[in-house]
Backbone bond lengths (Angstrom), bond angles and torsions (degrees), N, CA, C in turn:
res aa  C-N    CA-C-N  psi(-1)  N-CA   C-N-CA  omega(-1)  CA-C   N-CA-C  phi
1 X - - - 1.456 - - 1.533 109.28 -
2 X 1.716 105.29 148.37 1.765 94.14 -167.95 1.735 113.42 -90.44
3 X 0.650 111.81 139.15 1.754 115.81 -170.98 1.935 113.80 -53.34
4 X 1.304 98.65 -9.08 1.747 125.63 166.25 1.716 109.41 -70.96
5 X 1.044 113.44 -47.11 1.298 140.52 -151.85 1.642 118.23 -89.91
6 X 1.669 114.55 102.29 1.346 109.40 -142.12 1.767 84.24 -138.88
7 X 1.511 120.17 110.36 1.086 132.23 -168.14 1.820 104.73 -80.83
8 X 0.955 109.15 105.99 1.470 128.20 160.80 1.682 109.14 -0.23
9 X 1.747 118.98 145.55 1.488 110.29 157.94 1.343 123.41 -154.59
10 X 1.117 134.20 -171.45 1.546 119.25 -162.37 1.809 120.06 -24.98
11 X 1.310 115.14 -61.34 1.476 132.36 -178.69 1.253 115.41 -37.64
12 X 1.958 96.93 -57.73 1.901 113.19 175.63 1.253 105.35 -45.19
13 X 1.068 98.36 -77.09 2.038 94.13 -177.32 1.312 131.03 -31.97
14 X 1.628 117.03 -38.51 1.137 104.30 157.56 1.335 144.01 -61.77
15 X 1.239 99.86 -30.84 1.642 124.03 -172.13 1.663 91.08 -84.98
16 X 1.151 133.18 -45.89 1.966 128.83 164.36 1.323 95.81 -52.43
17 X 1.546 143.16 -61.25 1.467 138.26 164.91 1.661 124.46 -15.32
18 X 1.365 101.16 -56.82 1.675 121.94 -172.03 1.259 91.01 -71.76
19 X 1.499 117.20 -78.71 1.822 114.28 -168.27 1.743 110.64 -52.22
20 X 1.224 136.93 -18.38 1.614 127.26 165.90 1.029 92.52 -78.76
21 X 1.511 154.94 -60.56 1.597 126.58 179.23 1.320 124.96 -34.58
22 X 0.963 108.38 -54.33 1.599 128.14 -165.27 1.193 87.86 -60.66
23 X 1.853 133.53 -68.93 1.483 123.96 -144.60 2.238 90.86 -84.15
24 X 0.899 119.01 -23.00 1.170 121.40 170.34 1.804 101.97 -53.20
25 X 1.093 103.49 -73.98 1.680 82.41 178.06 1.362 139.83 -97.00
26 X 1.424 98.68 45.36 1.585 124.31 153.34 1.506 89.60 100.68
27 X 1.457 133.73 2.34 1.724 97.77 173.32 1.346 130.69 -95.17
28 X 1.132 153.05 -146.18 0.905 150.44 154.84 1.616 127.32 -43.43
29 X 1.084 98.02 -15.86 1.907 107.39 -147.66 1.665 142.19 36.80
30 X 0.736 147.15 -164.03 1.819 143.21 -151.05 1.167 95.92 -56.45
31 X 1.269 134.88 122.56 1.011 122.11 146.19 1.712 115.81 -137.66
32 X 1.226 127.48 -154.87 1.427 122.41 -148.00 1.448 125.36 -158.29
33 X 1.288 131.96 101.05 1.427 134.42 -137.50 1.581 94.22 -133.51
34 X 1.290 125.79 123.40 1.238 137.96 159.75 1.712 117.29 -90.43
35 X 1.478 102.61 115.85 1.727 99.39 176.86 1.561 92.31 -115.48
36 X 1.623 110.64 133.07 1.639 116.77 145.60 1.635 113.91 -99.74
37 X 1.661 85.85 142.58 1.418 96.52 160.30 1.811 129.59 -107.47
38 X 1.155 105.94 125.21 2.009 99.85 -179.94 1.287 107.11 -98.35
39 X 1.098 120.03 156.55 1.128 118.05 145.57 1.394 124.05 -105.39
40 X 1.449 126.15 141.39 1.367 122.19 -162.62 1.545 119.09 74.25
41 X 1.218 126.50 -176.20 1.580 125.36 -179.90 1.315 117.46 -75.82
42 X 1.266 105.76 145.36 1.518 113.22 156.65 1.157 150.60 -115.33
43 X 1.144 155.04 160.64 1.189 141.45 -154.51 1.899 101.73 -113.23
44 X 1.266 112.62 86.69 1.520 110.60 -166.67 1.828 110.26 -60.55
45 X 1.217 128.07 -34.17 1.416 126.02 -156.89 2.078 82.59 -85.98
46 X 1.107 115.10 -27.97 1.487 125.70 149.27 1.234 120.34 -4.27
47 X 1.602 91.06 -102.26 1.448 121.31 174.97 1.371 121.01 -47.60
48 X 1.574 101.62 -48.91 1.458 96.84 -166.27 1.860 116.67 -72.24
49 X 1.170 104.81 -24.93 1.695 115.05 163.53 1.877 104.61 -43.64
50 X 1.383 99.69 -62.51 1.388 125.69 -175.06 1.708 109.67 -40.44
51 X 1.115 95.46 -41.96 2.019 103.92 -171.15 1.154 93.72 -84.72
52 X 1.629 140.98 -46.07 1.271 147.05 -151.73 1.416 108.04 -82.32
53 X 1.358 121.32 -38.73 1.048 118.94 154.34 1.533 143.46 -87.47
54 X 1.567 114.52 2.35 1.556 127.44 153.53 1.619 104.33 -51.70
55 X 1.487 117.24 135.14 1.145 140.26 -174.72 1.667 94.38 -87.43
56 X 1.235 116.91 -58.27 1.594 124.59 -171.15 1.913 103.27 -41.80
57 X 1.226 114.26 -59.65 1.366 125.55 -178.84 1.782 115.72 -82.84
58 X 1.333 113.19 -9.01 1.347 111.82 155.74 1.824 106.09 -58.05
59 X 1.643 95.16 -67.67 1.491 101.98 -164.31 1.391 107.65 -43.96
60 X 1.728 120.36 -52.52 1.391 127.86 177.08 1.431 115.97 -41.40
61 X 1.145 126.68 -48.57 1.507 122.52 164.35 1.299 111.29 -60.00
62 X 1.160 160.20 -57.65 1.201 159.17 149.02 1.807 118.07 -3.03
63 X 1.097 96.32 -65.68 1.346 117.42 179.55 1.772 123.96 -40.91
64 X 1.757 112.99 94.14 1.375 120.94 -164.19 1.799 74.75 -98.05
65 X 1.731 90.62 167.78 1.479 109.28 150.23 1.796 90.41 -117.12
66 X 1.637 97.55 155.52 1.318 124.80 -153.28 1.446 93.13 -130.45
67 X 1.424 123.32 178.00 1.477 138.03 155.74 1.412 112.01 48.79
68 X 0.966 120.59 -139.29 1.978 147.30 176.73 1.662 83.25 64.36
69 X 1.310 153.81 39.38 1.483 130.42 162.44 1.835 84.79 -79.46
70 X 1.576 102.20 -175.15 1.712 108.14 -177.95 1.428 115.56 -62.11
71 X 1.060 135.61 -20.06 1.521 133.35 177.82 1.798 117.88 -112.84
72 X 1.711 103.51 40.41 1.286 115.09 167.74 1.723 117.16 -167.97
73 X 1.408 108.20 151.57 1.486 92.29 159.18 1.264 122.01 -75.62
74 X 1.385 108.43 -179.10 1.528 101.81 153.05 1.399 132.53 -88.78
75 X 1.474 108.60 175.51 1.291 95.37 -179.78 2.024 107.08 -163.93
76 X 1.161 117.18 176.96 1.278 128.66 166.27 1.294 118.92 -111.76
77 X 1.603 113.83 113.05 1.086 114.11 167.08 1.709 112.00 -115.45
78 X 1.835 106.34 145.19 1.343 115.88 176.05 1.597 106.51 -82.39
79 X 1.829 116.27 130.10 1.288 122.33 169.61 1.165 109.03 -108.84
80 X 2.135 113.85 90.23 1.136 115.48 -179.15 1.505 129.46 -55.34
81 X 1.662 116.87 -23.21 1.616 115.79 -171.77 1.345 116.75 -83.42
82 X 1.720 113.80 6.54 1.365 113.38 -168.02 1.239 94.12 -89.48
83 X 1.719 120.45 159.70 1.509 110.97 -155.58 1.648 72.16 -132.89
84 X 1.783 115.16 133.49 1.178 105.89 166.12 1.709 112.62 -124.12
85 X 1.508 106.27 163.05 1.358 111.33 -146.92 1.605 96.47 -140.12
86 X 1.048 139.37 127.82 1.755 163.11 -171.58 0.915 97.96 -108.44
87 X 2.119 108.96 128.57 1.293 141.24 -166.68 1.570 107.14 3.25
């Protein structure tokens, strides 16, 4: 098994539950939106260094679900070469 590769558990399923509704009736399905709030100003070319270089939200972008057709579970796999990039 690949050390990427992180087999689903009670919670996942639900949340795989929610997103087949959703894409079942034509929307998008689950998906996942981070809002911050500041108070006072910010320094955006700042921040956005700041997110780009968080490791926690690297991996989170990374993060596909894989498998679950009939002859697998599901699963999460990390796609390290994808390069991700804020607003």
């Amino acid at each position: 098994m690949s050390q990427d590769r992180h087999y689903l558990h009670g919670v996942d399923y639900f949340q795989l539950l929610i997103d087949y509704h959703g894409r079942r009736l034509g929307g998008p399905g689950h998906i996942v939106r981070l809002a911050i709030e500041v108070d006072g100003d910010i320094n955006a070319p700042f921040l956005k260094k700041k997110i780009e270089a968080s490791p926690t939200i690297s991996q989170l972008t990374r993060l596909r679900l894989q498998g679950g057709r009939w002859s697998s579970f599901p699963y999460f796999n990390f796609f390290w070469s994808n390069r991700f990039t804020c607003f």
